[in-house]
C-alpha positions as CSV (number, residue, x, y, z in Angstrom):
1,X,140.5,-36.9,-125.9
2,X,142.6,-37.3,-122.9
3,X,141.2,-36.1,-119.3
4,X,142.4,-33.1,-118.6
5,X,144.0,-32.6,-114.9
6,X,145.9,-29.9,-113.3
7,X,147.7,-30.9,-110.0
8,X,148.0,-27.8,-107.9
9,X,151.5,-28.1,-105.7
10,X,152.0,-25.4,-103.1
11,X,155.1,-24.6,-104.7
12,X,155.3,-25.9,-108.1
13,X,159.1,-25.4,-108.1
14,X,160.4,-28.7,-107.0
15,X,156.8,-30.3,-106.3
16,X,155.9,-30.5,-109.8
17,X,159.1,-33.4,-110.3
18,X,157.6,-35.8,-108.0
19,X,153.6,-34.9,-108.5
20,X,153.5,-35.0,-112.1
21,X,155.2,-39.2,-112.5
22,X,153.4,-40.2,-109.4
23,X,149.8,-38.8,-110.2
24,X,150.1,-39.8,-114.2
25,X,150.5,-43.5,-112.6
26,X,147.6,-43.0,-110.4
27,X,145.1,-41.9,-113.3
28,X,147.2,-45.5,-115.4
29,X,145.9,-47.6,-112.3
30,X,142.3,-46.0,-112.2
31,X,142.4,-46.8,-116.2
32,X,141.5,-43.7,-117.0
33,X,144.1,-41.8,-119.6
34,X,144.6,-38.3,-118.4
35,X,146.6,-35.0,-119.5
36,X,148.5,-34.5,-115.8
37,X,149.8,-30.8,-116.0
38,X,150.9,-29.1,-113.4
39,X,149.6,-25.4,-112.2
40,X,152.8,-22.9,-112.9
41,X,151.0,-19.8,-113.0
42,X,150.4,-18.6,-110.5
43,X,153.3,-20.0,-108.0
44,X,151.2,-19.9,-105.2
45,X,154.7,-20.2,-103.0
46,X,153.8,-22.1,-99.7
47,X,151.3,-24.3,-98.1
48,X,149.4,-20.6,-97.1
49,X,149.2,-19.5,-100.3
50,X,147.3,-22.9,-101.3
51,X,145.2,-23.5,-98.5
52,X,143.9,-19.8,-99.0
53,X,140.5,-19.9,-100.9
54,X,141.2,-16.8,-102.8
55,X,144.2,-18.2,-104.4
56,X,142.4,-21.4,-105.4
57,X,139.1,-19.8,-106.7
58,X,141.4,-17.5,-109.5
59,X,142.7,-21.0,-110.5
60,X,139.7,-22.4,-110.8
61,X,138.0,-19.8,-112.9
62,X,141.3,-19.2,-114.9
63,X,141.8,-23.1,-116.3
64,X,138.0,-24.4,-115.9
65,X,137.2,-24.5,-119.2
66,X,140.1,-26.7,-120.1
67,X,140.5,-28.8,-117.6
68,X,138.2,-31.6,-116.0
69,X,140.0,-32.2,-112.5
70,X,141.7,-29.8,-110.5
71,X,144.2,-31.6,-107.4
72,X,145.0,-30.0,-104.3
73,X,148.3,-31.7,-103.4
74,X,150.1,-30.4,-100.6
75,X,152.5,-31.1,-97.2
76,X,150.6,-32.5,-94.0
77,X,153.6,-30.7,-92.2
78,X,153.0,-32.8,-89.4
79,X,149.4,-30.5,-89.2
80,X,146.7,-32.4,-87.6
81,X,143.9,-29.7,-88.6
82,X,145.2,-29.9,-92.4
83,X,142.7,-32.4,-93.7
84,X,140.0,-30.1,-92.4
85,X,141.1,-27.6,-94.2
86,X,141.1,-29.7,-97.2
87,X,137.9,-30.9,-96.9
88,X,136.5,-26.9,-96.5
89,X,138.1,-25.9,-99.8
90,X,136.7,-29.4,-101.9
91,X,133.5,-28.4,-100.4
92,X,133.9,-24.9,-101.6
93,X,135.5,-25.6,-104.9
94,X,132.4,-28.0,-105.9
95,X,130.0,-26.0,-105.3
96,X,132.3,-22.9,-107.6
97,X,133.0,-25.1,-110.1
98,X,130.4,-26.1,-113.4
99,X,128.6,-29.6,-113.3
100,X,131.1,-32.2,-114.6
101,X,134.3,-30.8,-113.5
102,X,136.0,-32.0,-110.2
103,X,138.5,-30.9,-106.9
104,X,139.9,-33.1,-104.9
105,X,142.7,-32.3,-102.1
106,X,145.2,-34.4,-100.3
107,X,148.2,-33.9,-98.1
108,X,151.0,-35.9,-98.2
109,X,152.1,-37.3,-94.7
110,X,154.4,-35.5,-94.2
111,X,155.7,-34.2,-97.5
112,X,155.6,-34.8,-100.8
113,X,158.7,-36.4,-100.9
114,X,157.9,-39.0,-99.0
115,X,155.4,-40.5,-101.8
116,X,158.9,-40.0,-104.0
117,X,160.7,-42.5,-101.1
118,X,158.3,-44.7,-100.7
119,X,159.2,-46.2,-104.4
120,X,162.2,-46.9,-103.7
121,X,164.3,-49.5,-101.7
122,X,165.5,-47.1,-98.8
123,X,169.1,-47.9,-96.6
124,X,167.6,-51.4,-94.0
125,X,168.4,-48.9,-90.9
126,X,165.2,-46.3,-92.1
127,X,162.2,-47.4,-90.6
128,X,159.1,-46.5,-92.7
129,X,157.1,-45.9,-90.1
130,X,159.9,-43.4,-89.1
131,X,160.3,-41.7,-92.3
132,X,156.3,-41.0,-92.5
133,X,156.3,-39.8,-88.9
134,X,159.1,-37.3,-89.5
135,X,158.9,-34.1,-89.2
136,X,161.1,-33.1,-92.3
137,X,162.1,-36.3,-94.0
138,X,162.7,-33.9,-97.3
139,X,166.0,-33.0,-95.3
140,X,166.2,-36.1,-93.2
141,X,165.9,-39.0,-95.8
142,X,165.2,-37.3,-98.7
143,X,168.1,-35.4,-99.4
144,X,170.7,-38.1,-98.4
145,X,168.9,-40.9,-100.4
146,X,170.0,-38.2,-103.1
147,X,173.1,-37.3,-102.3
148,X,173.4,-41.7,-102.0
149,X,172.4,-41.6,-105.7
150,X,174.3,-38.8,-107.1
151,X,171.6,-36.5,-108.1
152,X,171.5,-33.9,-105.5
153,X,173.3,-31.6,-107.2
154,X,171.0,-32.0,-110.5
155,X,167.9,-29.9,-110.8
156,X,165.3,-29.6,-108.1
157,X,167.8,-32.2,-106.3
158,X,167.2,-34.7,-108.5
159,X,163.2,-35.5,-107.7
160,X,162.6,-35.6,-111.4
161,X,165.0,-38.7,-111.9
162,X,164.4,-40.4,-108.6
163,X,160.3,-39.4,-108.8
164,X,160.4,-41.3,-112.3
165,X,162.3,-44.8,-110.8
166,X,159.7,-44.4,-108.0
167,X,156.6,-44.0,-109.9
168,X,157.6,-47.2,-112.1
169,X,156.8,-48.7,-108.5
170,X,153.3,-47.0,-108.2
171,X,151.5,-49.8,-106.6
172,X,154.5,-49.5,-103.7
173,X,153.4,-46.1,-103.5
174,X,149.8,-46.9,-102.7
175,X,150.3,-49.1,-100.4
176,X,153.0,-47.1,-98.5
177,X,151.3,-44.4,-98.4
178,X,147.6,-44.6,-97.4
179,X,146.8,-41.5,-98.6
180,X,148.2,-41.9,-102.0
181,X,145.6,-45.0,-101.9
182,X,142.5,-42.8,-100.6
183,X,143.3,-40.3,-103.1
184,X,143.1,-43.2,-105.9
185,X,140.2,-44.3,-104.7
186,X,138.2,-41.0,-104.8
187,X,139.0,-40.5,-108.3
188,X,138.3,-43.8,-109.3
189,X,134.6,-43.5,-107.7
C-alpha cells in the first residue's frame, strides 16, 4: 500500500497544478512511493485561512484516518515571521494528531510558482536570485514565461503543463530552491 499524503495549498485552485507533480517527485527522490492528493475540501481560500489553526485542526481530524502525512505548503509572501508561524502549527498538529501520522509545513520563497520556474530554463536576462527575491514573480516571471509558452490562456494558466516539464527536472528544483531541499530532507528523516 502506497503512503498516503495530502498537501494542503492555501488555495487549492491553481496550487494544486504545481504541488501535486513537484511533491510526487519529492516522495520518488526520498524512495518512498506515496499517494500525493491534494486537500479540495475545504478551499481554505488564502494564506489566512491556512495559517489559522482552526482551519487546519478540522482537516486533520476529517482525513486522519486515511492519510499518513499531512503538508502545509504555502507562499512566503515576502513574510519574514512566516516560518514561525509554520513551525507553531507543526508543533500543534503533532501533538493533535495519533502516533504514526505526520505534519510538516513549508513556504515557498516567494510563491509556489517559483518551485514551478525553477525547472525550467528561464529567458538569460532573469536572474534567479531576482526571481526568488521578488515580490510577485507569479505575475512578474511567471505569467510571461506562460504567455512565452502558449499556455496562459489554458486552465489555471497552464501550471499543470508547465508544473509537469518542471517536475521531470526535480533535482533542479531542489537545488534552486533551498527550501524545496529542507522540506525533502525532513521527510526523508
Amino acid at each position: 500500500m502506497s503512503y498516503r499524503v495530502l498537501v494542503i495549498p492555501e488555495d487549492f485552485r491553481k496550487d494544486q497544478c504545481v504541488l501535486e507533480p513537484i511533491v510526487t517527485k519529492m516522495f520518488e527522490a526520498i524512495g518512498r512511493k506515496a499517494k500525493v492528493l491534494v486537500c479540495r475540501d475545504p478551499l481554505l481560500g488564502g494564506v489566512e485561512q491556512a495559517l489559522r489553526w482552526e482551519r487546519l485542526q478540522e482537516i486533520l481530524v476529517r482525513y486522519q484516518a486515511m492519510i499518513e502525512c499531512f503538508l502545509l505548503l504555502v507562499d512566503r509572501d515576502g513574510k519574514p515571521g512566516r516560518r514561525e508561524a509554520l513551525d507553531r502549527l507543526e508543533s500543534l498538529a503533532s501533538a493533535a494528531l495519533p502516533s504514526g501520522k505526520r505534519f510538516l509545513a513549508e513556504n515557498a520563497w516567494q510563491e509556489i510558482e517559483v518551485w514551478l520556474l525553477a525547472g525550467h530554463d528561464l529567458p538569460s536576462e532573469w536572474a534567479w536570485k531576482a526571481v526568488r527575491a521578488h515580490e510577485n514573480p507569479k505575475e512578474h516571471y511567471y505569467q510571461p514565461l506562460a504567455e512565452q509558452r502558449g499556455v496562459l490562456l489554458k486552465p489555471a494558466e497552464g501550471r499543470g503543463l508547465l508544473a509537469r516539464e518542471a517536475a521531470s527536472r526535480y533535482s533542479r528544483i531542489r537545488s534552486l530552491c533551498p527550501e524545496v531541499a529542507d522540506l525533502e530532507r525532513r521527510l526523508g528523516a
